[in-house]
C-alpha positions as a Markdown table, in Angstrom:
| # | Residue | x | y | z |
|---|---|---|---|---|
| 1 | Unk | 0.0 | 0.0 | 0.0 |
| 2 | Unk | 1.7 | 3.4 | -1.1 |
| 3 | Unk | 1.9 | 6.0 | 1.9 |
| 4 | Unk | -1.6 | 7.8 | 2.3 |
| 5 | Unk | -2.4 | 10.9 | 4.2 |
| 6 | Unk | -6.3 | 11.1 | 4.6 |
| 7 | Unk | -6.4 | 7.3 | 5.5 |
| 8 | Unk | -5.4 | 4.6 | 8.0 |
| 9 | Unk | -4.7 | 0.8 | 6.8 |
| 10 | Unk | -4.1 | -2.3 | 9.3 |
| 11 | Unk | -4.8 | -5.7 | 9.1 |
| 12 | Unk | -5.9 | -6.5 | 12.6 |
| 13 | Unk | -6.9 | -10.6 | 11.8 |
| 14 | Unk | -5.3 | -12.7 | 9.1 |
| 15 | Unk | -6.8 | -11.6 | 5.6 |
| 16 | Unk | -8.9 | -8.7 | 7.0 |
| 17 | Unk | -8.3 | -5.3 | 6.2 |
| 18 | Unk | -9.7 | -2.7 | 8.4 |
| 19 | Unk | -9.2 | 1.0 | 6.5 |
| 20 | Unk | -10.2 | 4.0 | 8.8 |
| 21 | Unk | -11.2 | 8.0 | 7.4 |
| 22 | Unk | -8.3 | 9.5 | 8.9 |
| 23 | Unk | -9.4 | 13.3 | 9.5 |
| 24 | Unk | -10.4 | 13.3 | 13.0 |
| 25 | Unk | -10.1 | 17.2 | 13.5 |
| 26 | Unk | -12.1 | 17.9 | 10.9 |
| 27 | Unk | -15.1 | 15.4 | 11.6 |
| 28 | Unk | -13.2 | 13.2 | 8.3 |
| 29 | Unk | -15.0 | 15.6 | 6.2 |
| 30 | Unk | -14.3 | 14.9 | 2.7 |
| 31 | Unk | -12.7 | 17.1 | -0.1 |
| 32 | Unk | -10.9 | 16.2 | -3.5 |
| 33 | Unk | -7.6 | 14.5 | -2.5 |
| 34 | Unk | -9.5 | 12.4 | 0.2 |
| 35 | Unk | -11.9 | 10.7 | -2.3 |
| 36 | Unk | -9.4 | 10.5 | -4.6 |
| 37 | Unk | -7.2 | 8.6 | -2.0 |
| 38 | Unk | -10.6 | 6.1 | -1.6 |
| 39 | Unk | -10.8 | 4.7 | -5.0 |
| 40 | Unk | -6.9 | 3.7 | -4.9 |
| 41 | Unk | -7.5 | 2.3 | -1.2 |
| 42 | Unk | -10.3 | 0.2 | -2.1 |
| 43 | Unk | -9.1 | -0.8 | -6.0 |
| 44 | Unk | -5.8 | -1.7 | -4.2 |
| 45 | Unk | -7.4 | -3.7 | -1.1 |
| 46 | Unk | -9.5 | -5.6 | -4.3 |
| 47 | Unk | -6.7 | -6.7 | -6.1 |
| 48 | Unk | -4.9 | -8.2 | -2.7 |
| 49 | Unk | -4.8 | -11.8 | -2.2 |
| 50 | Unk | -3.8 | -11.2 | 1.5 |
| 51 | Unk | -7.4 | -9.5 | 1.6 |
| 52 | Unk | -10.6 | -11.4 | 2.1 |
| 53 | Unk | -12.7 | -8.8 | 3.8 |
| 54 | Unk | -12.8 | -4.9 | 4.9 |
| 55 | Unk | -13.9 | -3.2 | 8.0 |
| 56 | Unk | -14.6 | 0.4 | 6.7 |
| 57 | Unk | -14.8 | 2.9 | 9.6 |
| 58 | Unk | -13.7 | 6.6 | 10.7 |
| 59 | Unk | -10.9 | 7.6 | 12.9 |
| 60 | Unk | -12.2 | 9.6 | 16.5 |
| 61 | Unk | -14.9 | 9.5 | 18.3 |
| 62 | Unk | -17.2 | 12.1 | 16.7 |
| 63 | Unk | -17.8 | 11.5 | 13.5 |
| 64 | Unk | -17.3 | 8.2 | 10.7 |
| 65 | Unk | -17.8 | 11.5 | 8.2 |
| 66 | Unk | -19.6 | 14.7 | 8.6 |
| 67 | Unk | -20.0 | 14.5 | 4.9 |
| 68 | Unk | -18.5 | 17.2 | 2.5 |
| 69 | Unk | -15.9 | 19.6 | 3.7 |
| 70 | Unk | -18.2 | 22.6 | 2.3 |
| 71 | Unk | -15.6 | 25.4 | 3.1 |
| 72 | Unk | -13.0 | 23.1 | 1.1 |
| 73 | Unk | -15.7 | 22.4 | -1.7 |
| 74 | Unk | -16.1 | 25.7 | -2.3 |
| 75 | Unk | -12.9 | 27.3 | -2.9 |
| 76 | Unk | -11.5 | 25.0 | -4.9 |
| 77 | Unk | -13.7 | 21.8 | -5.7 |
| 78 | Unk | -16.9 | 21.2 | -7.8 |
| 79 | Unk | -19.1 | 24.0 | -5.8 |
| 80 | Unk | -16.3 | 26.8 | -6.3 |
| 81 | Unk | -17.0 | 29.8 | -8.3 |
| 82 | Unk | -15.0 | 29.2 | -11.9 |
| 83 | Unk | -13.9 | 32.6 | -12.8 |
| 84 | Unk | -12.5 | 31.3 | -16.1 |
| 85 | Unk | -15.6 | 29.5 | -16.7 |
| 86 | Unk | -17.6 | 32.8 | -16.6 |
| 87 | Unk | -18.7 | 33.1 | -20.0 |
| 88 | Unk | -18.3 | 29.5 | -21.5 |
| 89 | Unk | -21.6 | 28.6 | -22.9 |
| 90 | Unk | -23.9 | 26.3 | -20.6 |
| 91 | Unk | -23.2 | 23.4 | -22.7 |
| 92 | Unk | -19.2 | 23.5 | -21.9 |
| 93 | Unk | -19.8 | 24.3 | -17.9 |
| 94 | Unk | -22.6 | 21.7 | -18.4 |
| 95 | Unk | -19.9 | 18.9 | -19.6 |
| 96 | Unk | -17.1 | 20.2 | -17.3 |
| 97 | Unk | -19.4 | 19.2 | -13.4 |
| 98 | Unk | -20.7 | 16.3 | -15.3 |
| 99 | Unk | -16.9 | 15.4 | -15.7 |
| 100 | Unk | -16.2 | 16.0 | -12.4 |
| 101 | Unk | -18.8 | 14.3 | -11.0 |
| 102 | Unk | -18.3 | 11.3 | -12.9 |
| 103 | Unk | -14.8 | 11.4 | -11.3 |
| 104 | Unk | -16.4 | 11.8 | -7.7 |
| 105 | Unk | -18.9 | 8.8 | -8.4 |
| 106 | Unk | -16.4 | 6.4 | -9.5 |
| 107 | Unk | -14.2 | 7.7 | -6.4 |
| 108 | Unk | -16.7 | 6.4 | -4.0 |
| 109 | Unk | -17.9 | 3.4 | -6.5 |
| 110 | Unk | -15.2 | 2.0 | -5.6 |
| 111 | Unk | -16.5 | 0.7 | -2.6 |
| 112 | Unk | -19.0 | -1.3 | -4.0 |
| 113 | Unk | -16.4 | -2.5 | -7.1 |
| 114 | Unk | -14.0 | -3.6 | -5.0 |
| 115 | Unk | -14.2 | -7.5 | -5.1 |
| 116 | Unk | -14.1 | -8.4 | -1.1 |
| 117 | Unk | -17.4 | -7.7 | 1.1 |
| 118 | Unk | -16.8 | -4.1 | 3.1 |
| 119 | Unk | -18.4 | -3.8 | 6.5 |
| 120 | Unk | -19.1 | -0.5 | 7.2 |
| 121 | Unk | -18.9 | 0.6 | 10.8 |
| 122 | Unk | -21.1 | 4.1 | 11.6 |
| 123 | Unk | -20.3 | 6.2 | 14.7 |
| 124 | Unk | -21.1 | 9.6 | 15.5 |
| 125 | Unk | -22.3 | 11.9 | 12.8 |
| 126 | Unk | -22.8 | 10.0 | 9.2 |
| 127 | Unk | -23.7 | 13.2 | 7.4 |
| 128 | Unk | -24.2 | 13.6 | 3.4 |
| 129 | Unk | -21.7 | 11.6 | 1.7 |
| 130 | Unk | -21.6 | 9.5 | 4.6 |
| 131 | Unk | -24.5 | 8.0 | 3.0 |
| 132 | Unk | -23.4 | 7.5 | -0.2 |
| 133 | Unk | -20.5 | 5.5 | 1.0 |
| 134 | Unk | -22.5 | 3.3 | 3.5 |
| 135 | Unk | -24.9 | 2.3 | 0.3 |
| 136 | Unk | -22.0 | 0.8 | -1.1 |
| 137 | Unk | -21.0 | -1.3 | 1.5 |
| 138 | Unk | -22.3 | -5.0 | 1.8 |
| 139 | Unk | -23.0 | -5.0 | 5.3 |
| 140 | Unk | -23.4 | -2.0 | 8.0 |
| 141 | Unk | -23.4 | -1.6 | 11.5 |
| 142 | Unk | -23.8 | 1.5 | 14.1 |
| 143 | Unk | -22.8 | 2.3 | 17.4 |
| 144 | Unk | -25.6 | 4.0 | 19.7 |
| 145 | Unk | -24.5 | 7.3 | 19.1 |
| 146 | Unk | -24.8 | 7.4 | 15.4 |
| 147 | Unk | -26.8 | 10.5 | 14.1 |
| 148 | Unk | -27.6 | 9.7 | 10.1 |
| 149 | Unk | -28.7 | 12.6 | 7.4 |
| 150 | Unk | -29.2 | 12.7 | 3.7 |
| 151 | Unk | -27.8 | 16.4 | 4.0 |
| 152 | Unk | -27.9 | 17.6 | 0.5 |
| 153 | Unk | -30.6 | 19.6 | 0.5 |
| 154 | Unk | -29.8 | 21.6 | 3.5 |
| 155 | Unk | -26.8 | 22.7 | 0.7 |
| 156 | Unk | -28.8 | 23.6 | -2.0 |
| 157 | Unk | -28.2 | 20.5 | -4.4 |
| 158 | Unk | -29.5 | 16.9 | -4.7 |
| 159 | Unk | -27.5 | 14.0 | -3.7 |
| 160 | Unk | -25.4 | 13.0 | -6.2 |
| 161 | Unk | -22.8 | 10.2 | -5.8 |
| 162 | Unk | -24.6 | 7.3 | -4.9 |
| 163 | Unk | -27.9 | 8.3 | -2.3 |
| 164 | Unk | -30.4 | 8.3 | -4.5 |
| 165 | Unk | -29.9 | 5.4 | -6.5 |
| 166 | Unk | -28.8 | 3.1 | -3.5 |
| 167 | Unk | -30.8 | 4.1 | -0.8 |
| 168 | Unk | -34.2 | 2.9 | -1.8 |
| 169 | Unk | -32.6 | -0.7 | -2.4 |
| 170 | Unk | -30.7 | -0.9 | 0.7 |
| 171 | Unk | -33.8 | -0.5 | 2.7 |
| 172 | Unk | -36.9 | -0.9 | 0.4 |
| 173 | Unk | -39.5 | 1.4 | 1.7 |
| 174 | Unk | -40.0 | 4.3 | -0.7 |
| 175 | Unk | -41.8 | 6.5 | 1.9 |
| 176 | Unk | -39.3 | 6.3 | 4.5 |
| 177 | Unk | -36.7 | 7.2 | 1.9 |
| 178 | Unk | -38.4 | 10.2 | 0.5 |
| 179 | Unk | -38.9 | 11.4 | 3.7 |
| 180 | Unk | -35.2 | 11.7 | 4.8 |
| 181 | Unk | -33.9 | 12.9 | 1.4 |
| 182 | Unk | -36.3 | 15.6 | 1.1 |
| 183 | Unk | -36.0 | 17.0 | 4.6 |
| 184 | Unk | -32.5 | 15.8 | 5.6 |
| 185 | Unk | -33.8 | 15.2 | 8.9 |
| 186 | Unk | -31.4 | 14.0 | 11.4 |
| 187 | Unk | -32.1 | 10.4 | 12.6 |
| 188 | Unk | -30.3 | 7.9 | 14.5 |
| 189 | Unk | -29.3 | 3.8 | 15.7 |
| 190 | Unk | -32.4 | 2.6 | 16.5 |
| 191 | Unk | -34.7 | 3.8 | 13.4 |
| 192 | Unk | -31.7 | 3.2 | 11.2 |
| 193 | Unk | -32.0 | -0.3 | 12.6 |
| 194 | Unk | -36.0 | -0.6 | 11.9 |
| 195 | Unk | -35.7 | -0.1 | 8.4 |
| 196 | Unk | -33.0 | -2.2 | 7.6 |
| 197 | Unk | -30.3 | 0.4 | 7.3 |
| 198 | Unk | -28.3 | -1.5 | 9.3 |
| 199 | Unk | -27.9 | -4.8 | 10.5 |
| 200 | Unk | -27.0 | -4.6 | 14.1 |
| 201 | Unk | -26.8 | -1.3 | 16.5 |
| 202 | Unk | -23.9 | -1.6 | 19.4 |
| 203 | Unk | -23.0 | 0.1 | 22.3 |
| 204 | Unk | -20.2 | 2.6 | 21.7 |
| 205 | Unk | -17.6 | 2.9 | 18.8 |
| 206 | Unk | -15.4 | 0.4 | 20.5 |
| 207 | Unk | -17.6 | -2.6 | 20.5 |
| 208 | Unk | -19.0 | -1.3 | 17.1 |
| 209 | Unk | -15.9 | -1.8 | 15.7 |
| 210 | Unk | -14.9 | -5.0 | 17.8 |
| 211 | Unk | -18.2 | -6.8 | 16.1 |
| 212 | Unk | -17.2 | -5.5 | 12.7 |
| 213 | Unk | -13.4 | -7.3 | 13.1 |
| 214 | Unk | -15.2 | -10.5 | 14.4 |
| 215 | Unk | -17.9 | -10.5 | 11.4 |
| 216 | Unk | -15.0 | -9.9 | 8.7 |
| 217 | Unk | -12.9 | -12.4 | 10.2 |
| 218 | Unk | -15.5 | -15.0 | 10.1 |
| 219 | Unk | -16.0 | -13.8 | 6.4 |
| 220 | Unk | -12.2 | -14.5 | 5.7 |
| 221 | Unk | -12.0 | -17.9 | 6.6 |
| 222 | Unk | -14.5 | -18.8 | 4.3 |
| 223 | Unk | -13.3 | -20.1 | 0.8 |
| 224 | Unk | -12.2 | -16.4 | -1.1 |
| 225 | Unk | -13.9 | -17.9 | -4.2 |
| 226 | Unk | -17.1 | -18.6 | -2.8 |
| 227 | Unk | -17.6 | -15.4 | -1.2 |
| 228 | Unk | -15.7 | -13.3 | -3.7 |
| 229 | Unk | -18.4 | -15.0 | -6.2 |
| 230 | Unk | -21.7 | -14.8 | -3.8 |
| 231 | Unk | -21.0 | -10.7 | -3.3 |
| 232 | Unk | -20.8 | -10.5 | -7.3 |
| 233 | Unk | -24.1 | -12.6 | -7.7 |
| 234 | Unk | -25.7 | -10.6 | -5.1 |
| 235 | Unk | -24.8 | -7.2 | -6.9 |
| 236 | Unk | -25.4 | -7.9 | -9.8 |
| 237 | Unk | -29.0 | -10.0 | -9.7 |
| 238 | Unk | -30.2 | -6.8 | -7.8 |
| 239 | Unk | -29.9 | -4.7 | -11.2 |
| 240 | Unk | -31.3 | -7.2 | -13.3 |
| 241 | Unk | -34.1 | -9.8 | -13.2 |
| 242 | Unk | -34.6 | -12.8 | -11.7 |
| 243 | Unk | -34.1 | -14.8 | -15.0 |
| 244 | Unk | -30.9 | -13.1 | -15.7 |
| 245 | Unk | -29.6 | -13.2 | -12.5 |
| 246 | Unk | -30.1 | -16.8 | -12.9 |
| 247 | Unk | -28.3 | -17.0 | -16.4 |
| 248 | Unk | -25.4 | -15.0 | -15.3 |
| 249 | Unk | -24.9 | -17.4 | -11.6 |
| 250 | Unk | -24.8 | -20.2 | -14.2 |
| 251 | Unk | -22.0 | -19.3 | -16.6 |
| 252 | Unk | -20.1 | -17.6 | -13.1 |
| 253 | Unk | -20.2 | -21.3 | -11.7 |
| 254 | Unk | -19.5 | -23.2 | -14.9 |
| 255 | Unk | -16.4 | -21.7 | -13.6 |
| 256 | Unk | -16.0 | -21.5 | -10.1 |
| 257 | Unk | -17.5 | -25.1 | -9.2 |
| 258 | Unk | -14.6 | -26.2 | -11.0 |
| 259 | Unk | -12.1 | -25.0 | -7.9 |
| 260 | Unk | -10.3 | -26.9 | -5.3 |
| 261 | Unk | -12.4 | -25.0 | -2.7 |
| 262 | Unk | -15.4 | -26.9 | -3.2 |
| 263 | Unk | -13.8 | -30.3 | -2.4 |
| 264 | Unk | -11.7 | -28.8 | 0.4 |
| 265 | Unk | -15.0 | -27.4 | 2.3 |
| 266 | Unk | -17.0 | -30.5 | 1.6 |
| 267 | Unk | -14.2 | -32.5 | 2.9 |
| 268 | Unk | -13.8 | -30.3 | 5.9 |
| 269 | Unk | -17.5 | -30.6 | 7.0 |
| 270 | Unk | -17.7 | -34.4 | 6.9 |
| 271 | Unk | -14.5 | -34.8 | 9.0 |
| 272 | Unk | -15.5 | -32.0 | 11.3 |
| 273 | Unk | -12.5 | -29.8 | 10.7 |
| 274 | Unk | -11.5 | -26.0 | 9.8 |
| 275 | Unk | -10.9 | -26.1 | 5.6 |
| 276 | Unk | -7.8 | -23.6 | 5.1 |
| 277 | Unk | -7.8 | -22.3 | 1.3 |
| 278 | Unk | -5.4 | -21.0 | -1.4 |
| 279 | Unk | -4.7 | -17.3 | -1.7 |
| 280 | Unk | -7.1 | -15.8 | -4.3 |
């Protein structure tokens, strides 16, 4: 892993990464370098075959991210004032944000494209794009103290990196999802918890996190094929129908039923031992 300056990277249990938001003093508010730094985390950690699974959380014990660092955003990043762009046509300012905000999704895409299942684990305030990154995440878990909010129209703008197009399938209940995008209403563990937002609510960051290491390291001793294979399924049937969720699972296992790992863990459950597998 090169040296990063907006992010933390240990691997606390054999084949689990746990990668921390590293800008405590500023609530790990986000600004251009920071998502840039994201995408080559996570495309990085995907590649890895000393990586099975991620634990995704933010350093402190304020904040997993307050969202987008606004005062940063607007002097330099996609909300700043472009004096040179003053009198291009709309089409050319149009195609310029659209640019930059493709660059911004596919930052935080990343997340959801990298090939091992991310855990995310929410403290504190989960602001904005807080949201957009915990969409992308396979599983999600909160401490107590977690205050959630689609904040992007307290800012003048719709969500735009992931929010909207996530949210209602993480959770499935269009109401509820209207309700917090359009009035970016502050809401925390437990309702999160009702409707499926998350998985599991703890008390305190600590044993947030502690849960998060035992669920990924329970993840990694599983066969890397197998669940490398079962989070691809999973994302990609939820785009496409049933039928061709079904086509696609069979040409993806023509190939992987074909691997070592499916003896090994057969083997292992007869004889009533722990399978080991190959580096994938």
């Amino acid at each position: 892993m090169p040296v990063l300056q907006y992010f933390k990277v240990s691997s606390p249990v054999e084949y689990v990464a746990h990668v921390e938001i590293n800008r405590p003093d500023k609530l790990n508010s986000f600004f251009e370098a920071m998502w840039l730094e994201l995408r080559q985390v996570f495309d990085k950690l995907s590649m890895s075959p000393w990586v099975r699974a991620i634990v995704f959380s933010g350093a402190g014990a304020k904040a997993f991210t307050a969202g987008l660092d606004v005062q940063a955003a607007t002097q330099s990043g996609v909300l700043a004032p472009k004096a040179d762009r003053s009198d291009s046509d709309v089409a050319r300012t149009a195609t310029f944000l659209r640019r930059q905000l493709l660059e911004f999704q596919d930052c935080v895409n990343a997340i959801e494209r990298c090939e091992k299942p991310v855990i995310c684990v929410l403290h504190g305030f989960t602001y904005g794009l807080g949201i957009d990154m915990l969409t992308c995440a396979d599983v999600r878990i909160c401490s107590d103290d977690t205050r959630f909010s689609v904040k992007e129209v307290d800012i003048g703008l719709a969500a735009d990196v992931g929010t909207l197009s996530r949210l209602p399938k993480v959770v499935g209940h269009s109401s509820w999802v209207k309700d917090v995008c359009l009035t970016a209403r502050v809401f925390g563990a437990e309702e999160a918890l009702r409707v499926g937002l998350v998985s599991a609510v703890y008390s305190g960051k600590d044993k947030a996190v502690e849960e998060g290491l035992k669920w990924a390291s329970l993840v990694a001793s599983k066969s890397p094929v197998a669940v490398q294979g079962t989070k691809e399924l999973l994302n990609w049937s939820r785009d496409h129908s049933v039928h061709d969720g079904l086509r696609y699972t069979q040409i993806w296992n023509g190939a992987a039923l074909q691997s070592r790992d499916v003896r090994r863990a057969m083997q292992a459950g007869m004889t009533k031992r722990k399978p080991t597998f190959e580096k994938l």
